[in-house]
Backbone atoms as SQL, in Angstrom:
CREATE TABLE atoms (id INTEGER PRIMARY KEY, chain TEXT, resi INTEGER, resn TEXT, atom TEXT, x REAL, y REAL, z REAL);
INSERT INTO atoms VALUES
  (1, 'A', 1, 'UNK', 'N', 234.046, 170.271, 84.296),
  (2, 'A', 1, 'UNK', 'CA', 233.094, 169.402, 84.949),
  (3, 'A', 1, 'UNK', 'C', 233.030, 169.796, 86.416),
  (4, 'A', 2, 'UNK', 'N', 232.128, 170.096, 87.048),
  (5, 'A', 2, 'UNK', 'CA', 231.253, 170.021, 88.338),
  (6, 'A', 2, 'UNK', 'C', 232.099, 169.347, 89.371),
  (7, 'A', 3, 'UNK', 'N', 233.084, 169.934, 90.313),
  (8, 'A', 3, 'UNK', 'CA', 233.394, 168.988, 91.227),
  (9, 'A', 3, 'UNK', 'C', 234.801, 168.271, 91.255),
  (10, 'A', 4, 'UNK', 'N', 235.519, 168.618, 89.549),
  (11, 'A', 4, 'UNK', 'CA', 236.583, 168.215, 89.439),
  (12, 'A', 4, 'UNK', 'C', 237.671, 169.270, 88.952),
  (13, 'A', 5, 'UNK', 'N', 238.840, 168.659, 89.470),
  (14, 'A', 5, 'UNK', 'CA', 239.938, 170.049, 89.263),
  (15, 'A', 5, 'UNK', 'C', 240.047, 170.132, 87.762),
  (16, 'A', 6, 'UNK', 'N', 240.320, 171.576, 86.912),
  (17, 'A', 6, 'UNK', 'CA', 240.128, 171.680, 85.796),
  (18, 'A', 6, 'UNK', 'C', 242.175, 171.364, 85.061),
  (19, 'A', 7, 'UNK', 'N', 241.996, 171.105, 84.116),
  (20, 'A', 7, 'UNK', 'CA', 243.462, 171.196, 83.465),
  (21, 'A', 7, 'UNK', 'C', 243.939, 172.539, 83.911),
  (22, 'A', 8, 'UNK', 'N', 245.346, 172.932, 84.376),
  (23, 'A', 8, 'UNK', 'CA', 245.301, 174.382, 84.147),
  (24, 'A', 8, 'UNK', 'C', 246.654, 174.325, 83.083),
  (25, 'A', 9, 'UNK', 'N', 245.896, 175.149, 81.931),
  (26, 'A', 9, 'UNK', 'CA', 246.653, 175.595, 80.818),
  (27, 'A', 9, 'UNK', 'C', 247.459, 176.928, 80.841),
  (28, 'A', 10, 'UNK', 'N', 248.493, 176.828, 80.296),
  (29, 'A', 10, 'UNK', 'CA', 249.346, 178.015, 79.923),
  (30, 'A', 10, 'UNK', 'C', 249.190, 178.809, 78.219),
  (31, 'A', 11, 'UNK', 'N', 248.876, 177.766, 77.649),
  (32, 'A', 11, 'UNK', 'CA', 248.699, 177.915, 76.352),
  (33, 'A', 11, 'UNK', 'C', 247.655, 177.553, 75.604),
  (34, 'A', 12, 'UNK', 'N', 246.687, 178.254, 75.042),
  (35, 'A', 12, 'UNK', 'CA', 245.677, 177.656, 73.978),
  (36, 'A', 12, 'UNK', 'C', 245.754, 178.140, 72.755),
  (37, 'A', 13, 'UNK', 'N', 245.107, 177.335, 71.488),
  (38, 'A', 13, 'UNK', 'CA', 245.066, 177.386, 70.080),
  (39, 'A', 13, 'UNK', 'C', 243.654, 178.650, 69.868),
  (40, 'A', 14, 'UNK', 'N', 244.246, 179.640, 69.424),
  (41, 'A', 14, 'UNK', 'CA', 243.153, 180.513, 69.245),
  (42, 'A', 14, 'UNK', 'C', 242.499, 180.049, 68.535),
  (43, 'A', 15, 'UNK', 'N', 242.489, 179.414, 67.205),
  (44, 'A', 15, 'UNK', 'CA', 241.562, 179.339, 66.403),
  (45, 'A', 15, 'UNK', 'C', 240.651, 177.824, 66.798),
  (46, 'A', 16, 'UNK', 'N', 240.438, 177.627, 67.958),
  (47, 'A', 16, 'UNK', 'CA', 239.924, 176.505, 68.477),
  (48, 'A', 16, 'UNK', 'C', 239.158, 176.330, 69.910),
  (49, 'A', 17, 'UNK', 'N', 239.657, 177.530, 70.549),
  (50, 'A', 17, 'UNK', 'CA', 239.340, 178.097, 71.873),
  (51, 'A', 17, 'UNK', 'C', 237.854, 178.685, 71.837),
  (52, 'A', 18, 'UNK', 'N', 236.894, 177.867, 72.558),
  (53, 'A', 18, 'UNK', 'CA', 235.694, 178.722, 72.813),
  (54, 'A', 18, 'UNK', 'C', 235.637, 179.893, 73.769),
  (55, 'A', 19, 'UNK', 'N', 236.010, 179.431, 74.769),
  (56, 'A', 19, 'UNK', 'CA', 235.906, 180.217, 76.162),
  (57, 'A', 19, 'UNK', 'C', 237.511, 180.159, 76.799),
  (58, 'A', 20, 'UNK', 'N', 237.723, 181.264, 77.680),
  (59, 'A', 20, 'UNK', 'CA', 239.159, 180.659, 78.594),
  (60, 'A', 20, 'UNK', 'C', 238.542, 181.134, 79.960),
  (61, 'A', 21, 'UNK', 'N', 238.087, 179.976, 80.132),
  (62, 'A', 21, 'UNK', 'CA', 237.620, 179.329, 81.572),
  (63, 'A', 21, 'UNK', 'C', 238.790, 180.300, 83.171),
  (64, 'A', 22, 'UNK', 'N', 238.355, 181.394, 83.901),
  (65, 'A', 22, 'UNK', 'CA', 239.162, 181.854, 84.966),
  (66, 'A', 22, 'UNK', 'C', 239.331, 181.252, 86.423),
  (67, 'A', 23, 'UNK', 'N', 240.002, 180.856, 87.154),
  (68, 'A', 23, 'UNK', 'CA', 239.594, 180.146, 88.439),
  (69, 'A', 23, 'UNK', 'C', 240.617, 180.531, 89.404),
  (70, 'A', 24, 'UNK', 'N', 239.623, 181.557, 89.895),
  (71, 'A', 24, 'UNK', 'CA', 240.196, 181.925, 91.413),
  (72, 'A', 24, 'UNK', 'C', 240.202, 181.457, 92.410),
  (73, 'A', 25, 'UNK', 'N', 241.246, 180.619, 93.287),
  (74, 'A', 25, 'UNK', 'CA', 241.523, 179.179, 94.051),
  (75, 'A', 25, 'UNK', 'C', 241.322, 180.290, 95.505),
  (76, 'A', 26, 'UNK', 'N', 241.021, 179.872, 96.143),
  (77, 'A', 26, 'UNK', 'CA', 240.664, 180.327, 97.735),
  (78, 'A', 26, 'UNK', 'C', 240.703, 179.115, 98.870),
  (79, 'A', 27, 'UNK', 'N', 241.947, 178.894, 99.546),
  (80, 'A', 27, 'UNK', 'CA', 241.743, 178.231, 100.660),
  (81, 'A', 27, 'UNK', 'C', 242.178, 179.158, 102.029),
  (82, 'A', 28, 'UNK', 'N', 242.300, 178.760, 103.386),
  (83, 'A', 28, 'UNK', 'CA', 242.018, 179.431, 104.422),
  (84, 'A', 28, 'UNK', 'C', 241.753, 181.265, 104.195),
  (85, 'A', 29, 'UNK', 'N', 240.562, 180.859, 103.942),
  (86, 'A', 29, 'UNK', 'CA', 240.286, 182.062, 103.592),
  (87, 'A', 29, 'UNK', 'C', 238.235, 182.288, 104.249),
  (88, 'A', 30, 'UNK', 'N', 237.823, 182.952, 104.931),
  (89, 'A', 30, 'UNK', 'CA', 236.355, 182.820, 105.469),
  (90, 'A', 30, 'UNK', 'C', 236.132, 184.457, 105.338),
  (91, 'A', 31, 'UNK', 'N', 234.439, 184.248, 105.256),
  (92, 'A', 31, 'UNK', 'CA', 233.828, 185.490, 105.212),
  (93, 'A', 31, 'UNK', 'C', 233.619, 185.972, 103.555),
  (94, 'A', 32, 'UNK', 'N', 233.335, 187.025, 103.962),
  (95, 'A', 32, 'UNK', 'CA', 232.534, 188.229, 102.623),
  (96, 'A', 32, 'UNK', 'C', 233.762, 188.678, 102.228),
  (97, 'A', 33, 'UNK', 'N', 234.098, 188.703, 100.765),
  (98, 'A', 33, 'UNK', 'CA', 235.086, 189.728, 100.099),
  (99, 'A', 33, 'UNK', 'C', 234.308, 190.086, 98.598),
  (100, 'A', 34, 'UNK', 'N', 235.286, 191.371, 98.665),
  (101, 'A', 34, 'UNK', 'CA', 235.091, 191.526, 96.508),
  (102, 'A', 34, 'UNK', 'C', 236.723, 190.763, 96.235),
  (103, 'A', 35, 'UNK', 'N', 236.148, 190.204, 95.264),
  (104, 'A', 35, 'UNK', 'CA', 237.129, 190.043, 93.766),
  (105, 'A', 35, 'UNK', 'C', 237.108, 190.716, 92.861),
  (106, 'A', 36, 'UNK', 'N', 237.833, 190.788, 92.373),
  (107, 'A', 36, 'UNK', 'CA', 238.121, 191.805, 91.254),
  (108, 'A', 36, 'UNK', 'C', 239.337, 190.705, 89.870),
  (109, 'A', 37, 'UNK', 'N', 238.672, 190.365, 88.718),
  (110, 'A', 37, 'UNK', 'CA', 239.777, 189.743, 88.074),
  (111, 'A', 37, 'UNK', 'C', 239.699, 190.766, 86.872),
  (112, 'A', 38, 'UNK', 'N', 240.720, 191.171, 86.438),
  (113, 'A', 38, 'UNK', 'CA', 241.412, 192.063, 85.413),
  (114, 'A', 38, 'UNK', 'C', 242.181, 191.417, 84.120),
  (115, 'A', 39, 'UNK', 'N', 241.416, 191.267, 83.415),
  (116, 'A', 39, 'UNK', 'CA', 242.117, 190.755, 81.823),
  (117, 'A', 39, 'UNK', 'C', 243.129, 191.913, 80.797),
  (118, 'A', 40, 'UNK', 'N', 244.205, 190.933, 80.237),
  (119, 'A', 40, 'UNK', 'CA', 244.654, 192.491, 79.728),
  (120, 'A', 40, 'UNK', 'C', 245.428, 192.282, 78.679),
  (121, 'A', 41, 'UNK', 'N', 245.296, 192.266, 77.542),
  (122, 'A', 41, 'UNK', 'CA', 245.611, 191.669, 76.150),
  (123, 'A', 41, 'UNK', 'C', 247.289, 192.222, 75.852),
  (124, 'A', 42, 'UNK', 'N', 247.998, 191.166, 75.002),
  (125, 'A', 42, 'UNK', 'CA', 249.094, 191.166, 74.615),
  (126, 'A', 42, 'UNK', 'C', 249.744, 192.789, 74.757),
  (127, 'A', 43, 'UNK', 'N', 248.830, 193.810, 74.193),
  (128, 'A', 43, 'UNK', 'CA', 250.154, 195.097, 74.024),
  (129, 'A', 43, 'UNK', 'C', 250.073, 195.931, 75.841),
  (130, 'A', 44, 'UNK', 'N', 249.602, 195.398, 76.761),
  (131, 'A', 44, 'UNK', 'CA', 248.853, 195.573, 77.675),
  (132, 'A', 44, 'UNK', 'C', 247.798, 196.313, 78.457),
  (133, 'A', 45, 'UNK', 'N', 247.345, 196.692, 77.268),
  (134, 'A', 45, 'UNK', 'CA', 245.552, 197.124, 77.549),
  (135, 'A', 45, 'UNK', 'C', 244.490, 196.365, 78.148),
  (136, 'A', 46, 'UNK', 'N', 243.924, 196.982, 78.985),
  (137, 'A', 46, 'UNK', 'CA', 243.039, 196.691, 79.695),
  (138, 'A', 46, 'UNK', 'C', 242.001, 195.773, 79.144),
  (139, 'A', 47, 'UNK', 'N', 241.560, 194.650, 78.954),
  (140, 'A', 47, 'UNK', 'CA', 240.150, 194.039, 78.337),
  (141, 'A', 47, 'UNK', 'C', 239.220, 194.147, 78.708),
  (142, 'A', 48, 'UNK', 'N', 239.071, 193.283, 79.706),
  (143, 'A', 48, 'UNK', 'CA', 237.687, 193.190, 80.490),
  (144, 'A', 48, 'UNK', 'C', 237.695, 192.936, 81.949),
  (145, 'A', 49, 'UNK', 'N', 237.002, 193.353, 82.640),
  (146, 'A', 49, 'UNK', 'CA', 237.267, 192.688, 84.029),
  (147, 'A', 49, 'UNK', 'C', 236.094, 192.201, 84.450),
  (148, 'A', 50, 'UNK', 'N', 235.998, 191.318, 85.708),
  (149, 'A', 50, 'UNK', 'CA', 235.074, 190.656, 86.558),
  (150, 'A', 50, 'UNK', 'C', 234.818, 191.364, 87.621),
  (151, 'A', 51, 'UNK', 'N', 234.207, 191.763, 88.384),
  (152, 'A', 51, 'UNK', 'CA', 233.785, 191.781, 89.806),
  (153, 'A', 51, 'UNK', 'C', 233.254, 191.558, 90.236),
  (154, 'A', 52, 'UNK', 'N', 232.973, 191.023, 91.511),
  (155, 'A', 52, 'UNK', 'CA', 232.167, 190.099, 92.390),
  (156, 'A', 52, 'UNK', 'C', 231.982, 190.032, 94.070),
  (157, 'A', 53, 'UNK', 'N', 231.095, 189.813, 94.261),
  (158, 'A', 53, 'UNK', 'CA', 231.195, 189.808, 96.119),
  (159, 'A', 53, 'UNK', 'C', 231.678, 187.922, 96.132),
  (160, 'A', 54, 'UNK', 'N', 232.273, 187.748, 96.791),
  (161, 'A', 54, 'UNK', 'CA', 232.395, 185.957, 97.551),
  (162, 'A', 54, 'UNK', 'C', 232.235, 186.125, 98.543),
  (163, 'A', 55, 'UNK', 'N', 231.908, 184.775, 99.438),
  (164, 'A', 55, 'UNK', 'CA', 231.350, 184.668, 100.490),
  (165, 'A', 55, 'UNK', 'C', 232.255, 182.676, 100.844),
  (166, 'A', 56, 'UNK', 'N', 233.026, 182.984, 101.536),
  (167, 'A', 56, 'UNK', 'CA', 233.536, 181.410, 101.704),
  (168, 'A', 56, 'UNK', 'C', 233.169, 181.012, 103.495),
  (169, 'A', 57, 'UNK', 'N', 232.757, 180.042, 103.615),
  (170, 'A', 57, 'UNK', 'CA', 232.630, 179.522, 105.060),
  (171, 'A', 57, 'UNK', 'C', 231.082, 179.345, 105.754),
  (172, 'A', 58, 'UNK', 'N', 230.849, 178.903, 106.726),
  (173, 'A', 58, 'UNK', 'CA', 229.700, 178.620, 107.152),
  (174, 'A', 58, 'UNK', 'C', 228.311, 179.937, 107.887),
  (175, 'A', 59, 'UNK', 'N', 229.163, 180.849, 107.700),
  (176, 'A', 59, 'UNK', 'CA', 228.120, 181.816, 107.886),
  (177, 'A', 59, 'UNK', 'C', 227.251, 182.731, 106.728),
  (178, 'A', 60, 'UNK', 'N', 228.372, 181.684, 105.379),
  (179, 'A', 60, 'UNK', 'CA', 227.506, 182.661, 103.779),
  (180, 'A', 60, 'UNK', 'C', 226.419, 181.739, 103.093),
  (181, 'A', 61, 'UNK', 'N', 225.100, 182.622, 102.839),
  (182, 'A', 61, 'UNK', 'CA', 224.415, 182.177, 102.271),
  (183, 'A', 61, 'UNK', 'C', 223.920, 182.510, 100.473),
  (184, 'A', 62, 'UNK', 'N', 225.067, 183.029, 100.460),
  (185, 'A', 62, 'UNK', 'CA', 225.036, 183.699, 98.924),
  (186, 'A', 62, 'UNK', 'C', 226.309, 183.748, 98.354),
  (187, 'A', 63, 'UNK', 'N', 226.712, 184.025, 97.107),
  (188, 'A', 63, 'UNK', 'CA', 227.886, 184.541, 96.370),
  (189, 'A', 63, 'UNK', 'C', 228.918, 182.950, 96.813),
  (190, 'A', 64, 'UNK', 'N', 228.037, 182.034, 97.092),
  (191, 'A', 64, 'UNK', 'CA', 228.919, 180.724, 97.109),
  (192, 'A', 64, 'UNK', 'C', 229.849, 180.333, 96.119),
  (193, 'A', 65, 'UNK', 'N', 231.090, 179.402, 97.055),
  (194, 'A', 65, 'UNK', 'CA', 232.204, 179.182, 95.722),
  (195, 'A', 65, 'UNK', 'C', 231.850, 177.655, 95.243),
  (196, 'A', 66, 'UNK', 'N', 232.877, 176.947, 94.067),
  (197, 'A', 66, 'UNK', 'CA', 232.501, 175.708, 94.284),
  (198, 'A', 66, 'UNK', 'C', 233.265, 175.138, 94.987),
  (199, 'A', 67, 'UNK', 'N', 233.212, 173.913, 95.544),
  (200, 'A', 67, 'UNK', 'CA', 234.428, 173.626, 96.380),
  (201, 'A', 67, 'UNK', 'C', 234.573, 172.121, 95.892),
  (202, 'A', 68, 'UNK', 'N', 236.346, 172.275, 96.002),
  (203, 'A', 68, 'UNK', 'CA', 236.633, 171.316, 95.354),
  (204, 'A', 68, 'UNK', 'C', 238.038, 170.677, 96.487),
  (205, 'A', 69, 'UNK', 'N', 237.647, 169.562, 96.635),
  (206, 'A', 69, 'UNK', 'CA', 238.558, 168.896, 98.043),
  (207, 'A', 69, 'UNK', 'C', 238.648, 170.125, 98.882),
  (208, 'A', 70, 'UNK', 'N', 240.117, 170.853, 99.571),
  (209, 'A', 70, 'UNK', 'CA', 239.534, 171.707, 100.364),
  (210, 'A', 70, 'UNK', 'C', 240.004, 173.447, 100.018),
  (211, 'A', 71, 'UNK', 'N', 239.944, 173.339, 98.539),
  (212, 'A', 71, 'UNK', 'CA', 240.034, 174.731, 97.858),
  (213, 'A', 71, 'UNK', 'C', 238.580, 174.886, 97.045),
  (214, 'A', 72, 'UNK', 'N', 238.404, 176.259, 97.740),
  (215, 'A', 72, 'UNK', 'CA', 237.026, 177.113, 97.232),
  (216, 'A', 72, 'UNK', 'C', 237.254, 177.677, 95.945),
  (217, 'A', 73, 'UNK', 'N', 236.481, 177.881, 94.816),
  (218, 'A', 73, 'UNK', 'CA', 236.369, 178.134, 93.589),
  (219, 'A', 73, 'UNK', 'C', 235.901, 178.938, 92.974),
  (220, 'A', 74, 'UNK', 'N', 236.373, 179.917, 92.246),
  (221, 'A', 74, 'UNK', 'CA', 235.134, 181.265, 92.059),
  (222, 'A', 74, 'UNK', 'C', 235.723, 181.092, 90.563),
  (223, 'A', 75, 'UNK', 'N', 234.745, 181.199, 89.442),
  (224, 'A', 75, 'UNK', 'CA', 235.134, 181.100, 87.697),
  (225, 'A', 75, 'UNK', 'C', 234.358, 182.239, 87.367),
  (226, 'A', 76, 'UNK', 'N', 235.094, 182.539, 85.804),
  (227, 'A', 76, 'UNK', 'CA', 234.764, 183.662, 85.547),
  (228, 'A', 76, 'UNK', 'C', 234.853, 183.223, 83.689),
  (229, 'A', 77, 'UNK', 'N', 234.611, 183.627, 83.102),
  (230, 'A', 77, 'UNK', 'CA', 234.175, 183.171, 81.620),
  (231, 'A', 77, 'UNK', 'C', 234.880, 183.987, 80.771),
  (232, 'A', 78, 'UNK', 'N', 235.403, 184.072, 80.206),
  (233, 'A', 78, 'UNK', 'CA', 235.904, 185.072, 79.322),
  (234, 'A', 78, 'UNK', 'C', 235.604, 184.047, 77.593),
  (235, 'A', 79, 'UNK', 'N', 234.722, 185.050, 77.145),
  (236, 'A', 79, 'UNK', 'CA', 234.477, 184.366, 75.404),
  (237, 'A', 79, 'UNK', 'C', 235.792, 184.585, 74.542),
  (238, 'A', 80, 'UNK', 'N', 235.987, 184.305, 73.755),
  (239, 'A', 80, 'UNK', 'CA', 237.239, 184.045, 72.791),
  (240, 'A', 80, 'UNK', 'C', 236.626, 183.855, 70.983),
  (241, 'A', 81, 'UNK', 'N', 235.939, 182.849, 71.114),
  (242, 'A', 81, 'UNK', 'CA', 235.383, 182.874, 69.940),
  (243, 'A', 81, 'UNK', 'C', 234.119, 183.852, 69.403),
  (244, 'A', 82, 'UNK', 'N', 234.346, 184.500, 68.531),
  (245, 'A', 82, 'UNK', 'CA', 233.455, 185.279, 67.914),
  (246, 'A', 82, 'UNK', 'C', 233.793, 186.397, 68.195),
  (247, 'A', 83, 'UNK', 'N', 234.688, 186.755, 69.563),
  (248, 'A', 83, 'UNK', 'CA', 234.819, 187.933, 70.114),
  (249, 'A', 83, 'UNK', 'C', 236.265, 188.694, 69.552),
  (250, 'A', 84, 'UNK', 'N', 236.344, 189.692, 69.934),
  (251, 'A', 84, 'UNK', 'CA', 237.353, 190.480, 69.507),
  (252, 'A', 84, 'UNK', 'C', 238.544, 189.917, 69.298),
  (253, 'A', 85, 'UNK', 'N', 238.682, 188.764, 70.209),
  (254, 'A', 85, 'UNK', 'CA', 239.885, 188.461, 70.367),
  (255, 'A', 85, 'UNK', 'C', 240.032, 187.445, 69.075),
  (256, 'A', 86, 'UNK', 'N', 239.073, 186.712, 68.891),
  (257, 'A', 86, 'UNK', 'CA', 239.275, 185.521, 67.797),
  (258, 'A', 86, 'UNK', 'C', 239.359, 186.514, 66.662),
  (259, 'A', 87, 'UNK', 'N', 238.476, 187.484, 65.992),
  (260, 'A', 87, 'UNK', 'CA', 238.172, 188.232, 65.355),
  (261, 'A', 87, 'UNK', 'C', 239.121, 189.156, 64.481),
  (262, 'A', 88, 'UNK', 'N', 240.357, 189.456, 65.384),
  (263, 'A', 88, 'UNK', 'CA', 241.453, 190.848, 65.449),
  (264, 'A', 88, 'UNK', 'C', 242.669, 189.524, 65.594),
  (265, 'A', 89, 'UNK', 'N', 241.807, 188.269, 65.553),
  (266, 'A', 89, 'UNK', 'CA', 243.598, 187.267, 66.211),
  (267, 'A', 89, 'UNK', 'C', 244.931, 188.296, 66.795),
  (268, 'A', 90, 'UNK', 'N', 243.817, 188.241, 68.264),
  (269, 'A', 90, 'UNK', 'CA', 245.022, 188.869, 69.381),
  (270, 'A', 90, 'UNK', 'C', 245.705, 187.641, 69.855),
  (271, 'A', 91, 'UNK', 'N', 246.962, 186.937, 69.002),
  (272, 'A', 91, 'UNK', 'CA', 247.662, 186.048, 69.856),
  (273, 'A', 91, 'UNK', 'C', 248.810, 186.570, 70.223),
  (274, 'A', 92, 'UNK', 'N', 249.317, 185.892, 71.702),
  (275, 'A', 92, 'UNK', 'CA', 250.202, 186.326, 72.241),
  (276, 'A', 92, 'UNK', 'C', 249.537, 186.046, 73.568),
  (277, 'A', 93, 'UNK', 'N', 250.869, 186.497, 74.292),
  (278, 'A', 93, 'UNK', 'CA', 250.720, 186.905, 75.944),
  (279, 'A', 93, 'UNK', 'C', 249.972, 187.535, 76.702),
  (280, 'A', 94, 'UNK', 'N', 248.675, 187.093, 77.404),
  (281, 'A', 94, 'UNK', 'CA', 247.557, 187.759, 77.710),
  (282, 'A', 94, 'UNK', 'C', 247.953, 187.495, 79.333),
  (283, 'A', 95, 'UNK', 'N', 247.653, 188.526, 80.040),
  (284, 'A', 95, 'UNK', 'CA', 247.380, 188.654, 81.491),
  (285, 'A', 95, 'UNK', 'C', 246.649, 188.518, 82.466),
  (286, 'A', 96, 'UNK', 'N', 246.445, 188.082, 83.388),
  (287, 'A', 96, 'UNK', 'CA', 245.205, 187.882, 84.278),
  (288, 'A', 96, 'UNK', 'C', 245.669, 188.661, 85.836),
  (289, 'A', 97, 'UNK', 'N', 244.906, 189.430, 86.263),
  (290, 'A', 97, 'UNK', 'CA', 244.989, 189.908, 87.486),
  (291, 'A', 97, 'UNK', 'C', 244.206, 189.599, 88.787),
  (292, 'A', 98, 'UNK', 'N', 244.364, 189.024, 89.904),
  (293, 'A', 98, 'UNK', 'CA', 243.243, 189.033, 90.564),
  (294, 'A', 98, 'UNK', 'C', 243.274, 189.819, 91.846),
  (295, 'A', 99, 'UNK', 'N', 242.747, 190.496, 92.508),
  (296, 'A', 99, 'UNK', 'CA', 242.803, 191.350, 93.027),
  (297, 'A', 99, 'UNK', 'C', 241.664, 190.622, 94.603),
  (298, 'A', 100, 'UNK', 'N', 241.842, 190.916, 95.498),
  (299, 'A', 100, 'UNK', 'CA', 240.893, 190.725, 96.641),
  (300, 'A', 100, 'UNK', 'C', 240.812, 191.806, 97.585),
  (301, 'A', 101, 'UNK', 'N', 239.800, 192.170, 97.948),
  (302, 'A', 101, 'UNK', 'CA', 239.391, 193.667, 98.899),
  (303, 'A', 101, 'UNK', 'C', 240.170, 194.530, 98.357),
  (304, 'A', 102, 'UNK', 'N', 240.922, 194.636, 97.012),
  (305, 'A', 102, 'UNK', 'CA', 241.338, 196.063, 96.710),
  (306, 'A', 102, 'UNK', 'C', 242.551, 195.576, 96.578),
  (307, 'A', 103, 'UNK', 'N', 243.415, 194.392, 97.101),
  (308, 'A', 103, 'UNK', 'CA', 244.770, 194.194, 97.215),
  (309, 'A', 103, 'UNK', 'C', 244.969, 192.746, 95.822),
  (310, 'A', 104, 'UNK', 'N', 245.986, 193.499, 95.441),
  (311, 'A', 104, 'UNK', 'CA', 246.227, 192.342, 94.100),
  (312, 'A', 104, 'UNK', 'C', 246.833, 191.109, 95.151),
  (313, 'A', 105, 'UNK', 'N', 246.329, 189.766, 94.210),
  (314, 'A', 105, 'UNK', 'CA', 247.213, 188.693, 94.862),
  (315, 'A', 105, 'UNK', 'C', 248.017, 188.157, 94.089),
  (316, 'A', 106, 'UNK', 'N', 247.759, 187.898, 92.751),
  (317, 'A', 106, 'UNK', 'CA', 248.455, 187.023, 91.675),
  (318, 'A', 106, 'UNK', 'C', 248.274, 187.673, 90.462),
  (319, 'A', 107, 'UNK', 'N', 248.659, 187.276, 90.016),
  (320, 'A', 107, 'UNK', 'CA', 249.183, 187.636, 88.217),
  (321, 'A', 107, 'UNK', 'C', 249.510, 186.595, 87.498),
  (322, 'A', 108, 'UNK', 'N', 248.714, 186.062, 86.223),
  (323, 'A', 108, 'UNK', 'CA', 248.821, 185.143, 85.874),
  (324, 'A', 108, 'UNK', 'C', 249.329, 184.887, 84.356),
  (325, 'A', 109, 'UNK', 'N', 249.532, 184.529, 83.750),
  (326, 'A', 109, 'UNK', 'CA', 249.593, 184.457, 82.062),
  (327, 'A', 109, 'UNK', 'C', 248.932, 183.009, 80.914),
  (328, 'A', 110, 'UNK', 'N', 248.280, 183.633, 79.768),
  (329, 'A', 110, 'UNK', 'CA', 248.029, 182.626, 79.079),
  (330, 'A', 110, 'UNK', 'C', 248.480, 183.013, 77.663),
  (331, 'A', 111, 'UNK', 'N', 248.901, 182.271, 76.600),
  (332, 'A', 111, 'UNK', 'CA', 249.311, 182.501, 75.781),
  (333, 'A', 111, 'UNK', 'C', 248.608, 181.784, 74.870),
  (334, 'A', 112, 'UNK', 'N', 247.981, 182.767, 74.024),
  (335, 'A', 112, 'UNK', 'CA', 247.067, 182.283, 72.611),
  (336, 'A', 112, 'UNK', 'C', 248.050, 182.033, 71.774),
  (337, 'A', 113, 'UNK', 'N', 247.942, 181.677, 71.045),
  (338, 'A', 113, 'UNK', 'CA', 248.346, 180.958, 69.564),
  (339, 'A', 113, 'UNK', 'C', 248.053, 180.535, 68.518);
């Protein structure tokens, strides 16, 4: 929902999972950057990635985040159902990378099931 902080999960039911919703949190942070988020399935192969220009603070008029109290928001969609992953039931330990101007920041994990 629009405006409100999302659950953040560690674990979802593959066979029930539409989407796994990505959310790259940004506070004191201003100006133009790329993101870069890097997905990367259980045996650790590469999936899919995101890239993107953001723009956080009062001089951007594009590539806006959402903002939520006083952390900026950038999502990214990753499908699950229908897709390879529901398909091949890749469960297990999946990876998330996020990367900013070229420099990784976090590393994350979700675990299908």
């Amino acid at each position: 929902v629009a405006g409100t902080v999302p659950a953040n999960k560690t674990s979802l039911p593959l066979a029930t999972t539409i989407n796994l919703y990505i959310a790259a949190d940004y506070q004191n942070v201003a100006g133009a950057h790329t993101q870069l988020v890097q997905v990367f399935s259980p045996d650790g192969s590469f999936y899919q990635g995101f890239n993107r220009t953001i723009c956080i603070g009062t001089g951007c008029t594009t590539n806006l985040p959402e903002i939520v109290g006083s952390v900026a928001q950038y999502w990214e969609t990753l499908p699950v159902a229908g897709s390879y992953i529901s398909q091949y039931n890749l469960t297990g330990s999946w990876r998330v990378d996020l990367y900013v101007d070229g420099v990784k920041k976090t590393s994350t994990g979700v675990l299908f099931q």
